[in-house]
C-alpha positions as CSV (number, residue, x, y, z in Angstrom):
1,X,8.1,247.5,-44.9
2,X,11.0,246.2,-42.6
3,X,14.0,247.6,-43.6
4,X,17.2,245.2,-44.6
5,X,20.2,245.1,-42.1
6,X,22.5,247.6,-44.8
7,X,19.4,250.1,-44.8
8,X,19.4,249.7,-41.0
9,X,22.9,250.4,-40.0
10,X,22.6,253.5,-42.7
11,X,19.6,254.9,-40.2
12,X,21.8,253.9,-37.2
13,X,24.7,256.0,-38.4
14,X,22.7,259.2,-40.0
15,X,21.2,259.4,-36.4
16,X,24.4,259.2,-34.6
17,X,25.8,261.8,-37.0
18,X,22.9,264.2,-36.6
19,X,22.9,264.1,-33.1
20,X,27.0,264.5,-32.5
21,X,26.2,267.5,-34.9
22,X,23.3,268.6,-33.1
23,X,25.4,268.7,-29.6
24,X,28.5,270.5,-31.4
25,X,26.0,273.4,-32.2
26,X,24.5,273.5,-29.1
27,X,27.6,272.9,-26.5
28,X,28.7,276.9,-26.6
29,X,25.3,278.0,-26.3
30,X,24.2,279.4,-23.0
31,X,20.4,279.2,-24.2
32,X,20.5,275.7,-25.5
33,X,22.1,273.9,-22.8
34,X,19.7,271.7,-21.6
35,X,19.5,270.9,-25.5
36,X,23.2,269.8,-25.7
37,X,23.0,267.5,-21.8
38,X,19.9,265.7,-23.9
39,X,21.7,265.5,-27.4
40,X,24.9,263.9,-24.8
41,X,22.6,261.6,-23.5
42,X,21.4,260.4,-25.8
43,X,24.7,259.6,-27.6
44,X,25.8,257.7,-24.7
45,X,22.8,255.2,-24.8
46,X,22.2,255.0,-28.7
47,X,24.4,251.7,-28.6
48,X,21.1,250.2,-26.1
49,X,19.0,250.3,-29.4
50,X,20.5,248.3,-31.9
């Protein structure tokens, strides 16, 4: 099934929110790092996917 444009931009913006949320909980964290440079990354090039 191909989702409509409204159910798209709803998956667009639960990902964005879950992975600003995801580097938040990580940033402070010593052990997961590398976790929060990905989760950055990743926010920065979302916008190349849609």
């Amino acid at each position: 099934k191909r989702l409509s444009l409204n159910e798209y931009c709803i998956l667009c913006a639960n990902i964005k929110i879950f992975l600003r949320t995801l580097f938040f909980r990580t940033k402070d964290d010593h052990n997961l790092a590398f976790t929060a440079r990905k989760t950055e990354k990743m926010l920065k090039e979302l916008p190349n996917y849609y």
